[in-house]
C-alpha positions in Angstrom: -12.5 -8.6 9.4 -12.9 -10.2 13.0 -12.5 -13.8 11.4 -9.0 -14.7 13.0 -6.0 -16.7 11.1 -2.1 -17.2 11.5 -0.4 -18.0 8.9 3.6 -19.6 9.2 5.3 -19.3 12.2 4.2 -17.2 15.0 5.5 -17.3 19.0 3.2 -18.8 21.5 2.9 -15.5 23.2 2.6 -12.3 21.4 5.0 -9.5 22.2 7.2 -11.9 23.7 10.8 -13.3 22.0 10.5 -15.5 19.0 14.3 -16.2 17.4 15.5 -17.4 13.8 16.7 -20.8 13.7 20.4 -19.1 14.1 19.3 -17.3 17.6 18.7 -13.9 15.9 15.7 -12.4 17.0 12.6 -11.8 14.1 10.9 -8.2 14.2 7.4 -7.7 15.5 5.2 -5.8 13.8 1.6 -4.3 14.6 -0.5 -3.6 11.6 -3.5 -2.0 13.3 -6.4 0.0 12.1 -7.8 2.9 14.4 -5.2 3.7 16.8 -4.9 0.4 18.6 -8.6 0.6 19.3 -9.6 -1.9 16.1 -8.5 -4.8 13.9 -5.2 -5.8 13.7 -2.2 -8.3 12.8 1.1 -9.6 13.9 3.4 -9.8 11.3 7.0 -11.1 12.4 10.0 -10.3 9.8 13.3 -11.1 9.3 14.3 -8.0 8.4 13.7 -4.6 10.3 10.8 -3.2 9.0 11.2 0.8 9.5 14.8 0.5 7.9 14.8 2.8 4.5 18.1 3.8 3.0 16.4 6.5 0.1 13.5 8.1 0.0 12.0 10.3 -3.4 9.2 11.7 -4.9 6.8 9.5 -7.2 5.0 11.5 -9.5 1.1 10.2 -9.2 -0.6 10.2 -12.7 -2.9 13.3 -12.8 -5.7 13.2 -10.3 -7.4 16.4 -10.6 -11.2 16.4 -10.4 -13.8 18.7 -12.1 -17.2 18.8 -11.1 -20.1 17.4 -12.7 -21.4 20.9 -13.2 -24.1 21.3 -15.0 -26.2 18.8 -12.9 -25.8 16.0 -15.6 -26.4 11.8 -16.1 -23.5 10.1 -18.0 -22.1 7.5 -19.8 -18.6 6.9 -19.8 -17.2 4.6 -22.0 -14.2 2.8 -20.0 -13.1 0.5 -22.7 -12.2 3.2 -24.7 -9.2 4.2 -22.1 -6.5 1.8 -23.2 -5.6 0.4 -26.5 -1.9 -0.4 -26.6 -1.4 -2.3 -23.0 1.6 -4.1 -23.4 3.9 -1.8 -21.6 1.3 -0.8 -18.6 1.2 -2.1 -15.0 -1.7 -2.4 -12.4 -0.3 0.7 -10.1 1.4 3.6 -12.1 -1.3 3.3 -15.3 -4.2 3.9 -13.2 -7.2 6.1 -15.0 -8.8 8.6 -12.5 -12.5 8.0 -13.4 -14.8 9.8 -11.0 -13.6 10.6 -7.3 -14.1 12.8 -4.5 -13.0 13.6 -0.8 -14.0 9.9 -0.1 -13.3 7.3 -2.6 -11.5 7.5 -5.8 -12.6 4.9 -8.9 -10.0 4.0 -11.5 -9.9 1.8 -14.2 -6.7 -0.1 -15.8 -5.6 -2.8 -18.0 -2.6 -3.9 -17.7 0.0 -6.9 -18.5 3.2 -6.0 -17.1 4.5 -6.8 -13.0 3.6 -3.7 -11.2 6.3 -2.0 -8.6 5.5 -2.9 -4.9 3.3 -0.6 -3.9 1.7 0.6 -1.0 -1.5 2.8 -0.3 -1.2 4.5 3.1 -4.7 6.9 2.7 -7.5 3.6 2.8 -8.0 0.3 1.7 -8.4 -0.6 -1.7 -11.6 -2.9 -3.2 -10.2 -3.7 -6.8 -12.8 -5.6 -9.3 -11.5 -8.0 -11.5 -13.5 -7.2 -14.4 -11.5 -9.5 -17.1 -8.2 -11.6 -17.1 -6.5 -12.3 -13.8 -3.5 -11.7 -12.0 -1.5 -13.0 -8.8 -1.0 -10.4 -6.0 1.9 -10.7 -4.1 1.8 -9.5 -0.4 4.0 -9.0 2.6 0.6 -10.9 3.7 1.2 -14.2 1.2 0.1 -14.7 -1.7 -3.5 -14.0 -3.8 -4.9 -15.7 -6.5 -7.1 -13.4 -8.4 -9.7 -14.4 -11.1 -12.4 -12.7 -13.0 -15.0 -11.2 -10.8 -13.0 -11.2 -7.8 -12.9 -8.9 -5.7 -9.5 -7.8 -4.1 -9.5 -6.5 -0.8 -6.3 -4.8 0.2 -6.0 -2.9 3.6 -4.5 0.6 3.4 -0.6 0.2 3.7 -0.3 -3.2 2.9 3.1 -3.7 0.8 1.9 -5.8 -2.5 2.6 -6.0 -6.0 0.4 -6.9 -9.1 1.4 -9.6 -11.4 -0.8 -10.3 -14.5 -1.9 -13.6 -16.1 -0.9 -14.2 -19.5 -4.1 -12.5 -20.5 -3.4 -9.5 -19.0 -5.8 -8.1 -16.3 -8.6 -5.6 -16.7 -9.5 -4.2 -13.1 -11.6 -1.7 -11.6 -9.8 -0.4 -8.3 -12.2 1.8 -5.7 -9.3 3.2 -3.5 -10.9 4.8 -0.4 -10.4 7.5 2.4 -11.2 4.6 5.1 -11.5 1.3 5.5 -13.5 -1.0 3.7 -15.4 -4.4 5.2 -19.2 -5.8 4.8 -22.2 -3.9 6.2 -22.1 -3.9 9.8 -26.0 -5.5 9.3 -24.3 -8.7 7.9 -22.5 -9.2 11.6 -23.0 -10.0 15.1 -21.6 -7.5 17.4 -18.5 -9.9 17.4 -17.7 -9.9 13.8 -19.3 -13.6 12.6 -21.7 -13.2 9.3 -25.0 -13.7 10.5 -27.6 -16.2 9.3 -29.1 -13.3 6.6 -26.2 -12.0 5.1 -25.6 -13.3 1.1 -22.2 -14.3 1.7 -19.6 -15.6 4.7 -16.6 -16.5 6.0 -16.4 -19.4 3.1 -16.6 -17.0 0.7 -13.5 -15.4 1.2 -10.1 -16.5 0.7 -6.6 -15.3 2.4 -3.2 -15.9 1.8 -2.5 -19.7 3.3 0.8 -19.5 4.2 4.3 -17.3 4.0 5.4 -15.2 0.7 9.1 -14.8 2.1 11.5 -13.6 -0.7 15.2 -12.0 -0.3 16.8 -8.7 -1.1 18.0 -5.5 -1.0 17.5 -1.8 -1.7 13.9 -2.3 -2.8 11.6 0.3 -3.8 8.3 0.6 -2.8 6.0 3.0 -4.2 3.8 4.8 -1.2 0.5 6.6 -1.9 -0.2 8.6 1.0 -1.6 12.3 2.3 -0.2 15.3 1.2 -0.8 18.7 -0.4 -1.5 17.2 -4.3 -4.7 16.8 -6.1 -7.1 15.3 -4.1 -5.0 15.7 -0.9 -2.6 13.0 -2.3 1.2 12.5 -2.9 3.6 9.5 -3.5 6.9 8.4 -2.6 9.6 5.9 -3.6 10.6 4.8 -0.8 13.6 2.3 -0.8 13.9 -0.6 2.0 17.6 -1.6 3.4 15.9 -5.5 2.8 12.6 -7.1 1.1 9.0 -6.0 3.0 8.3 -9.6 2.1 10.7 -11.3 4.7 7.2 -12.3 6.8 7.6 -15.6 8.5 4.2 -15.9 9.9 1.9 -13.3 11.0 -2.0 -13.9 13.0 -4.7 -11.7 13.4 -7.8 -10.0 11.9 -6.6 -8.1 9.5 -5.4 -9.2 6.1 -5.9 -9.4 2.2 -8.3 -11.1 0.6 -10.1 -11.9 -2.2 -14.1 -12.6 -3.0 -15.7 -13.8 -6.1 -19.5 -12.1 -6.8 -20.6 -15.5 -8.2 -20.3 -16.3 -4.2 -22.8 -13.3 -3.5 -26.8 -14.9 -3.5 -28.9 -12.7 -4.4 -31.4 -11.6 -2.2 -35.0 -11.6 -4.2 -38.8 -11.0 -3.7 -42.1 -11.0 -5.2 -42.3 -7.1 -5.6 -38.3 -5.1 -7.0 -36.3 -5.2 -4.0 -34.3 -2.0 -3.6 -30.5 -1.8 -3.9 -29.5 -2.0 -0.2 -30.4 -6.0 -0.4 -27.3 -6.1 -3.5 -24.9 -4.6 -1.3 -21.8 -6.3 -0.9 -19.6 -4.1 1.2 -19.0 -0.4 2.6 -16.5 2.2 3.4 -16.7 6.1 5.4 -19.4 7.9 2.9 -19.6 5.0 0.5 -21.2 1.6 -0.3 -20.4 -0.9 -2.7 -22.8 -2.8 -4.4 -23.2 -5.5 -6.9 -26.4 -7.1 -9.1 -25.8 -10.5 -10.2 -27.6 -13.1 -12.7 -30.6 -14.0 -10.8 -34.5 -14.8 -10.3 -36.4 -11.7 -10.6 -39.9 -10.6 -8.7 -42.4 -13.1 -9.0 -45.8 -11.0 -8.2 -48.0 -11.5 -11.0 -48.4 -7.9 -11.7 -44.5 -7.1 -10.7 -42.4 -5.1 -12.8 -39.3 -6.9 -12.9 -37.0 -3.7 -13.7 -36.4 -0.7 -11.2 -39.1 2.2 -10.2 -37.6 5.6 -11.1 -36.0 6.9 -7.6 -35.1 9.8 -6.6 -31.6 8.9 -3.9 -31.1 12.4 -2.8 -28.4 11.7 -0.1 -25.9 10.3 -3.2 -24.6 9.7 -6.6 -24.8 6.1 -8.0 -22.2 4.7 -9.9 -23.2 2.0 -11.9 -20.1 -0.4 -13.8 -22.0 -2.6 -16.2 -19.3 -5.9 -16.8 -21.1 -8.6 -17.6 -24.6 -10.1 -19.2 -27.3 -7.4 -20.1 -28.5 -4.8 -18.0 -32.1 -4.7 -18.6 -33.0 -1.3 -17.4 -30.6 0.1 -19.7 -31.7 -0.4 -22.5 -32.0 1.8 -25.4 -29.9 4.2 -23.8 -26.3 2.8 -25.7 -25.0 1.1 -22.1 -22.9 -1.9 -23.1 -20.4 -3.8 -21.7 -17.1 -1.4 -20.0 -19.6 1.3 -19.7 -20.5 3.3 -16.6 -23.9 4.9 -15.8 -23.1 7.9 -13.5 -26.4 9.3 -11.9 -25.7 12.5 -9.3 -28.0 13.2 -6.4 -30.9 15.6 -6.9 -31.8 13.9 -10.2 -34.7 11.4 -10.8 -33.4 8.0 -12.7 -34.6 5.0 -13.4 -34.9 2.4 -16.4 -35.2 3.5 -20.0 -39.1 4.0 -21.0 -39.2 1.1 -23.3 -37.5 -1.0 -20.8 -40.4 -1.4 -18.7 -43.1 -2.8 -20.5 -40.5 -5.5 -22.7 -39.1 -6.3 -19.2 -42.8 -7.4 -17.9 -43.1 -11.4 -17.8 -39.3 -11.6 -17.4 -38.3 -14.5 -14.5 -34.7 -14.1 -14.6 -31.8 -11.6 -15.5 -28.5 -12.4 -16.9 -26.8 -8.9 -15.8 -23.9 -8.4 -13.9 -22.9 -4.8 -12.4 -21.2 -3.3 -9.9 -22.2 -0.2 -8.1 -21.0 2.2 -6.3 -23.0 4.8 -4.4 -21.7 7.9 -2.8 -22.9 10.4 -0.1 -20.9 13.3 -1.2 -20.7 14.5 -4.7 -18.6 12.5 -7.4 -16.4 14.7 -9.6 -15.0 13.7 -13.1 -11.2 13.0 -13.2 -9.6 12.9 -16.7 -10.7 9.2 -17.7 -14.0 10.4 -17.2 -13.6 13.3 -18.8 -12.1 11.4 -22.1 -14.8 8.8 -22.5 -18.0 10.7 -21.6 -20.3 10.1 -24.6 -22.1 13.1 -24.1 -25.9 12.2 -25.1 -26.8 9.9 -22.4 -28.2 12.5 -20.6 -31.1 13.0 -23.6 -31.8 9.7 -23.8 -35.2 9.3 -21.4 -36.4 11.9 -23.4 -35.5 11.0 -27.3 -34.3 14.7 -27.6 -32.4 17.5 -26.4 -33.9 21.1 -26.6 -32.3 23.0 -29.6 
């Protein structure tokens, strides 16, 4: 994100001596993305940073993968993962849905404090599908709300605090970074004139989360020789990560709410790319929101059938109706998984009772992937297993 902030105290010159108010000096730290050679932030603590006093294995909840082998469309029923909540936390209780060398999807409700936690393999986009939740960071402080969504840079130190109502979320942890399409830009980072949302739209920490302590365990996500190329580790601090004073730069937390996304329309069905919200390496994240639908007097309001070889589209239905699902038992919490190499598209009686239509009260997000999506034991557990044979009313035998 090239849109610059500082936040608290930072010295006029960086790199250069900036002391406590009892002549101690504060501890510069570069958070930088690609080597030096990208986006980056200042973050100035009181406390040395790299000082650890323990460091242990965390045991990651399973994240083995099988694939989707036969070739096969599903449903998976995600709010069929949790029932008694009251003891689970945004981090450890983490479902592996679907995932692969990429981008991993989980889903979690949750209404306990999470541990501090950090994810040193990618950045994380995590929906707010119901609920909310503040989200401490060595950053400051987020605000989260339904339909936000939650960007958090790979190795950020935060925690995950749920509202009274708990918090339902939908976290796409990735293999890179995440940001908007490079389309929405100028070559200097600004959102151009075309894009469906901008700088207003998203909202930082606005000033210093600085908290005291000692010993503190982190939990640390990073590369390794588990499932998926992924271990953890606790990893105890000699003082608190959050002991930030100020920090400025271009990278940082943040949050976005779809109902800031306008929706790009036309008079014919405009394909998917125009919903797209942001991307990662080998992934793109997109989201259809309530809006006007095409106004050609012979337009057919829901989707052609389409045939995306290159990828699999996941589809997280979470609000409104989805009219081109109709008929086939989609409802709210559910996900449509449809793998490259087969031809989907809306249900057949979709079409015709969708003609006349001038507006659609759906809300999805989607998540489409250039390397094949694998099922990982949420999946597994909630696939409903006739989805697939429900174009054609049947299944053979």
């Amino acid at each position: 994100m090239a849109f610059y902030r500082q936040v608290g105290d930072v010295p006029p010159k960086r790199h250069t001596q900036f002391r406590k108010p009892d002549g101690g000096l504060y501890y510069e730290e570069l958070m930088g993305e690609e080597g030096f050679s990208s986006d980056s932030s200042l973050l100035y603590h009181a406390g040395v940073p790299s000082a650890i006093v323990d460091s242990q294995v965390w045991d990651l909840p399973d994240l083995a993968t099988v694939p989707n082998h036969p070739l096969t469309p599903r449903h998976l029923k995600l709010h069929d993962l949790f029932t008694d909540t009251s003891k689970s936390n945004a981090v450890e209780d983490r479902r592996l849905v679907l995932g692969n060398g990429d981008v991993r999807i989980s889903y979690v409700v949750a209404e306990q404090p999470s541990p501090y936690y950090r994810n040193a393999i990618g950045d994380e986009c995590v929906y707010v599908e119901k609920g909310s939740a503040t989200v401490e960071t060595v950053f400051g402080v987020l605000n989260a709300v339904q339909g936000d969504y939650v960007i958090i840079p790979r190795a950020t130190t935060h925690r995950w605090l749920p509202g009274s109502e708990g918090v339902h979320a939908y976290a796409i942890e990735a293999n890179s970074h995440i940001a908007p399409p490079k389309r929405y830009l100028s070559r200097y980072g600004q959102f151009l004139e075309h894009a469906p949302y901008c700088e207003r739209d998203l909202h930082p920490t606005t000033e210093p989360l600085v908290v005291e302590g000692t010993d503190v365990e982190v939990l640390v996500k990073h590369r390794g020789n588990g499932a998926g190329g992924i271990v953890g580790s606790r990893m105890t601090y000699a003082t608190h990560p959050f002991d930030v004073v100020g920090w400025d730069g271009c990278l940082y937390p943040y949050t976005f709410n779809v109902s800031d996304f306008e929706p790009i329309t036309g008079r014919v069905h405009q394909p998917p790319p125009v919903h797209q919200v942001f991307e990662g390496y080998n992934f793109v994240v997109c989201n259809f929101v309530p809006r006007k639908v095409d106004y050609h007097p012979l337009s057919v309001p829901v989707p052609y059938y389409h045939s995306n070889v290159d990828s699999d589209e996941v589809m997280f239905y979470c609000g409104g109706d989805y009219e081109a699902r109709k008929g086939s038992g989609i409802g709210l919490g559910s996900i449509s998984l449809h793998p490259g190499g087969y031809a989907h598209g809306p249900q057949p009686s979709a079409i015709e009772a969708s003609l006349g239509a001038e507006r659609f009260e759906e809300l999805a997000v989607m998540v489409d992937t250039f390397r094949p999506l694998e099922l990982g034991e949420a999946g597994q557990a909630v696939d409903d297993g006739v989805y697939a044979w429900t174009w054609a009313g049947r299944r053979k035998g």
